[in-house]
N, C-alpha and C positions, 0 to 999 in steps of 0.2 A: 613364846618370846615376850619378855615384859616390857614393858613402853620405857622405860631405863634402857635397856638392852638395844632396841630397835632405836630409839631417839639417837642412840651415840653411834651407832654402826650410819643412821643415814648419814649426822652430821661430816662423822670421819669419813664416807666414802668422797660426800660433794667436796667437803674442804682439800682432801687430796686429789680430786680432778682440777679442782680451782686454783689450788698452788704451782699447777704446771704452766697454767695461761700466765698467773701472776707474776712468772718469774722470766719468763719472754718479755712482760710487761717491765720489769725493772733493766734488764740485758740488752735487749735487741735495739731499742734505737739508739744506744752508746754508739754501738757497730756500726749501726744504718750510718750517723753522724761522723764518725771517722771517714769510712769507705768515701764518704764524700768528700769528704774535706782535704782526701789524698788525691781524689780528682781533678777538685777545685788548684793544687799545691801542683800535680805531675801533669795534668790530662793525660794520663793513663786509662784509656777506654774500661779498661777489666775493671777498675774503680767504681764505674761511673753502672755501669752492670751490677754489680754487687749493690749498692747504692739504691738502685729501683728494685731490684729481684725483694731485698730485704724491707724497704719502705713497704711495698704491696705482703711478703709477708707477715710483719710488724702489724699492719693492719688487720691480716685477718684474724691473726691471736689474739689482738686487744678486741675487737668484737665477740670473739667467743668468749674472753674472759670476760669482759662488760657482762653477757647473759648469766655465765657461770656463777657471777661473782653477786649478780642482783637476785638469784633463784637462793644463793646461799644465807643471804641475808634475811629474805622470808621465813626461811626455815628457825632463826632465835625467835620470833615471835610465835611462829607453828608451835615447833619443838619446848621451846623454855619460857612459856609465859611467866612461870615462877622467878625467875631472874631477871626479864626485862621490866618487871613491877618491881624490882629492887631497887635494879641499876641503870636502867633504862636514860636516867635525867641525866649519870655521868657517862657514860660511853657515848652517849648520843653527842659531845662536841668530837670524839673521833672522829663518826659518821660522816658530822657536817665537813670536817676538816680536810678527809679524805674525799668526799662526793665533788669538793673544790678545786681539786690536782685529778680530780679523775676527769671534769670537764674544761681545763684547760688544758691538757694531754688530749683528749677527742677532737679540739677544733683545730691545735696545730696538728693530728694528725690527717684532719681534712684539709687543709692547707699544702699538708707538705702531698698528698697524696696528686689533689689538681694543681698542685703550683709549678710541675714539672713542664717548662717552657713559656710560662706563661709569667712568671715571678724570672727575676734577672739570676743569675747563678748565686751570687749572694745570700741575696733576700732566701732563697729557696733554703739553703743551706741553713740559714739564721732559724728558718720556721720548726727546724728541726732538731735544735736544743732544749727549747720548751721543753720536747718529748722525753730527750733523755733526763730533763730535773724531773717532770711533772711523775715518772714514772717511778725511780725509786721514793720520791715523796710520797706517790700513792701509798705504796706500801709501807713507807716507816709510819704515816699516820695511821695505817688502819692497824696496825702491831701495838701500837698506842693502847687499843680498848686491850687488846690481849696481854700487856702487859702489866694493866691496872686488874685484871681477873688475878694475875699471878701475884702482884702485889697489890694487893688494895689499898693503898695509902690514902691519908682523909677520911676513913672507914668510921672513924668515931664522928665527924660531924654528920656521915650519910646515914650514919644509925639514928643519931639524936634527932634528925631533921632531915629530910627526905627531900626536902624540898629546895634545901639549899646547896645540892649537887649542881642541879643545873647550872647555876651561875659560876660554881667554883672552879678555875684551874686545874684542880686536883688531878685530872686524866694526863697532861704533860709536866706535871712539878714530877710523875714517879720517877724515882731514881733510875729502876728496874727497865726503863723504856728508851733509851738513846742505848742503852749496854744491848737490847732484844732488839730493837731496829736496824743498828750497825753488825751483828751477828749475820741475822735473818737478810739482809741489803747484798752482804759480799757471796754467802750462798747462792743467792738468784743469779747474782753475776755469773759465777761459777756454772751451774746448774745450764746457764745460756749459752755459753762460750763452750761449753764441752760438748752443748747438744749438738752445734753447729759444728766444733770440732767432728763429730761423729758421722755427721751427713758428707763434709767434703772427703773427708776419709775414704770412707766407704764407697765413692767416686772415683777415688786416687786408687782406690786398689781394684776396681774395674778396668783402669787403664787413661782414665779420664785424668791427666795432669795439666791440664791449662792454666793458663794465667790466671784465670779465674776463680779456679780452684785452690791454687797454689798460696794468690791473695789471701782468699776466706779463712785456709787454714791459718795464717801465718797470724792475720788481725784477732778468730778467734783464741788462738793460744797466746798472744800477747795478753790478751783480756781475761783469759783462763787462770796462766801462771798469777798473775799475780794476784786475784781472786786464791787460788787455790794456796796460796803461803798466807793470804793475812786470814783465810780459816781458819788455822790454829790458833793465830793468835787472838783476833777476835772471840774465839771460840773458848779461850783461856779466864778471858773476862767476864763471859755468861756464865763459866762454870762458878766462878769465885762468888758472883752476885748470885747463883743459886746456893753454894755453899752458907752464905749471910742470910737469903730472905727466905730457901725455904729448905732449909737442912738433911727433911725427912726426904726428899726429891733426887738431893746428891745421896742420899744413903739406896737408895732403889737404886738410881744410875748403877753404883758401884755393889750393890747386892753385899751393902754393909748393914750388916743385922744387930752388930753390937756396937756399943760407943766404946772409943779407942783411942789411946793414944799412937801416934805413929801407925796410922792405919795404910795399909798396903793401897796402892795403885792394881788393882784386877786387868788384864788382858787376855779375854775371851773368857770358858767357863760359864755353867748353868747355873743358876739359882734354884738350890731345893727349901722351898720357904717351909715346911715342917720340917723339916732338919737344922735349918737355918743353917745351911752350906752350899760351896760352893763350888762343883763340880768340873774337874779338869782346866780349871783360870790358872793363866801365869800370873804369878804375883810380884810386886815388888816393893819392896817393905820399904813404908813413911813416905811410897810414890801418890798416895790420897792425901794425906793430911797438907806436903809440900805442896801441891798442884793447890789443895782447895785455900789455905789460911799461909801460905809460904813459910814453912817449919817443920819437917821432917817429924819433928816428934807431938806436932800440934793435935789436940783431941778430937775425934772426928765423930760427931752425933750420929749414931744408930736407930736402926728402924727398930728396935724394942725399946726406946723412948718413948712411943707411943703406942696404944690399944693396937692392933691388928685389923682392927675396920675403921682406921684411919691410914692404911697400906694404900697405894695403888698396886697396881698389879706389873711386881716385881720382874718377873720372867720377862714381862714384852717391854717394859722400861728397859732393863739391862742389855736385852740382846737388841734390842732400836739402837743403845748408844753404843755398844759396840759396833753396830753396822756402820753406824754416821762416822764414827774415828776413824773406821777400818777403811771406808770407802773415801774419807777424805785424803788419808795419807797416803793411800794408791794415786790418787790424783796429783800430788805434788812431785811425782814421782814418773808420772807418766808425763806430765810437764817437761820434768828437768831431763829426761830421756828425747823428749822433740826435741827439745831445744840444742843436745848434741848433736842429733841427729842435722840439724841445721850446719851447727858449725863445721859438720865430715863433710855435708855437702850431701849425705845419706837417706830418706827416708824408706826404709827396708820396711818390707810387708810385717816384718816380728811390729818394730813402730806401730803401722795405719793400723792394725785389727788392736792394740792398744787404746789407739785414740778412738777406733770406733766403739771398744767396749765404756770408754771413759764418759761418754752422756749418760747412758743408766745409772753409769756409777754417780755423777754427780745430780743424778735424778731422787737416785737410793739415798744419800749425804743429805737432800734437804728435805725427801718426807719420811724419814726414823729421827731426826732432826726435831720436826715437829712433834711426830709421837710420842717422843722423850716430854717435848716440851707440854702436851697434852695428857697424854697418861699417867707422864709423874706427878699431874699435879692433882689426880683424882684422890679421896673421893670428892672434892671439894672444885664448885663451878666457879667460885670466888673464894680465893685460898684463905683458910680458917675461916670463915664467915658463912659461905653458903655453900649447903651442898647439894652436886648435881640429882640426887633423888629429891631433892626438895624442889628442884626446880625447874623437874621436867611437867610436861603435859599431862592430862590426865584421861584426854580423852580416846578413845580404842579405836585400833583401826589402823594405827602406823604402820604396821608392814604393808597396805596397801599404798602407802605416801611415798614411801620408801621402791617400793616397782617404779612409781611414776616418776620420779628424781633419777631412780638408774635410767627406766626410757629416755628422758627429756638428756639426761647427760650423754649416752651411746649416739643420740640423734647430733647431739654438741660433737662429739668427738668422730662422728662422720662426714660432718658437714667441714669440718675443718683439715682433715685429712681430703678429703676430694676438692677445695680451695687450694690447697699448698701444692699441691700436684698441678694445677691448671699454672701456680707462681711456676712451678719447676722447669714444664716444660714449654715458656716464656708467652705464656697466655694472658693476658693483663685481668687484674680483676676493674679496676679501671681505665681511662682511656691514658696514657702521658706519651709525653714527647719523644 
């Protein structure tokens, strides 16, 4: 295995453990903050239950994602000293930006954690707003550095001068970064709401329909559906700023090999890239070029535009964004089927085992999601400008780095499954009221 190979397989493992804590991180204390605030509004006890159950949740994710998320960062300096000798003076106002909503999310979540009884119902409730801003802020600033990788905007002053990144704005003027934060923001939501969908589901079809349950379900698919309709749309606008800033990225997506006018819309179908075809896709002619530049007959850049080791690697790009489309528009679907289900007054087991399949699926939607957004944009760590062989590490021995990241994360991902079970079955992880 070559230190390319192994550098990118750790990265992608930890960031895909880490984007799961991340995305509880953006989601769950919206929830937490309602379920209370419907307490505060009915004193409905099953409120007031859900409310603590999820706060002591809440917290144990954001401490696993805290470690996840601080092991992953070691790893750009491990991994890619060649890039953070680049870029290091501009992504580092991300850092700073995100390390600042990461620690005011920490103290009101210590806050809201002992303020139960002890803070007047109010006050308690107040402490736990912070959490729901400070948490998708987390994440839209750290999407920031990943959005200036994807467009590197200012690239000609951090060429001519190195020095003068630090100081410059340059990481939030990108265009490319409110379109990848507001994308990346509604997914997590999604991704949260369906998990928890999942869990009281699977409750409900044990037999368990309490109020309690019946609540969670009702708050998470509030929170769900509507996440899950502004995907698309959201998702219509990343596509077009990919279509603008990196052409060859939409031509992978779509397993478009030739530049075209009126290029087909693909659904499903293999990529054979020495054939340059593309194997059992439904098509729909001038459905690419409409989606990407809004014109049916508009010309749509092909990956033989460019050399062939300038490709990412077309098969897992393709089938990543089919997964993500495929697995989001079951979601809007499985939505709009609860939500009947509501108004019959019905929820049939065909429904629950539905909504319990619907957390993977919304798990699958934001890491192919990512993939898309990570493998398309290879080979290149900083798009046109540096590429990720230039800017991995040099020194041997990763695949031992790589055991000790899977240990240290299996240890993460145990210790968090045997916490949530002690929340489950009404065990405090601290003491409250």
């Amino acid at each position: 295995m070559t230190n390319l190979l192994a550098a990118r397989d750790q990265m992608a493992f930890t960031l895909g453990f880490h984007m799961i804590f991340a995305a509880f991180g953006v989601g769950f204390p919206l929830l937490m903050v309602v379920s209370e605030g419907l307490y505060l509004r009915t004193r409905q006890e099953h409120y007031l239950k859900l409310a603590k159950a999820w706060g002591q949740a809440n917290a144990v994710l954001f401490g696993i994602g805290a470690v996840s998320g601080t092991a992953l960062s070691f790893e750009l300096g491990l991994l890619w000293p060649g890039f953070m000798r680049f870029a290091g003076s501009t992504i580092g106002t991300g850092f700073v930006a995100e390390g600042f909503a990461f620690f005011v999310e920490a103290i009101f979540i210590g806050l809201y954690l002992y303020g139960w009884g002890r803070l007047s119902p109010l006050a308690h409730w107040l402490t736990g707003i912070p959490i729901a801003i400070a948490g998708p802020a987390s994440a839209a600033l750290i999407v920031g550095v990943d959005a200036w990788m994807q467009h590197p905007n200012g690239i000609a002053t951090l060429l001519r001068d190195p020095s003068a990144a630090a100081t410059g704005p340059m990481l939030f003027l990108n265009p490319h970064w409110p379109i990848m934060a507001l994308h990346a923001t509604v997914a997590c939501y999604a991704a949260t709401a369906f998990a928890i969908a999942t869990i009281y589901a699977w409750g409900m079809l044990k037999g368990r329909r309490d109020a309690v349950r019946r609540a969670a379900l009702h708050l998470a698919l509030m929170l769900g559906t509507a996440a899950a309709i502004a995907m698309p749309l959201t998702g219509d606008l990343s596509g077009k700023a990919v279509a603008r800033y990196q052409p060859v990225k939409l031509a992978a997506m779509e397993s478009q090999f030739t530049t075209q006018k009126g290029a087909p819309l693909r659904i499903g179908g293999w990529p054979d890239t020495k054939a340059r075809t593309v194997a059992g896709a439904l098509e729909i002619p001038g459905g690419l070029s409409w989606l990407a530049y809004g014109s049916a007959g508009a010309t749509v850049r092909g990956l033989s535009s460019v050399p062939t080791s300038l490709w990412p690697d077309i098969p897992i790009t393709h089938v990543s964004f089919q997964l993500m489309v495929g697995s989001g528009t079951a979601l809007v679907l499985i939505a709009l089927w609860y939500w009947l289900g509501v108004r019959r007054r019905s929820l049939g087991r065909g429904l629950l085992w539905a909504l319990v399949l619907s957390g993977p699926l919304a798990f699958l939607a934001l890491e192919t999601g990512w993939v898309v957004t990570e493998v398309g944009r290879q080979p290149w760590i900083v798009y046109g400008v540096q590429r990720t062989a230039d800017a991995v590490t040099p020194i041997q021995g990763l695949p031992v780095y790589f055991l000790a990241f899977v240990a240290l994360y299996a240890l993460l991902g145990t210790t968090v499954v045997w916490l949530l079970r002690r929340v489950e079955h009404g065990l405090p992880l601290v003491r409250v009221a």
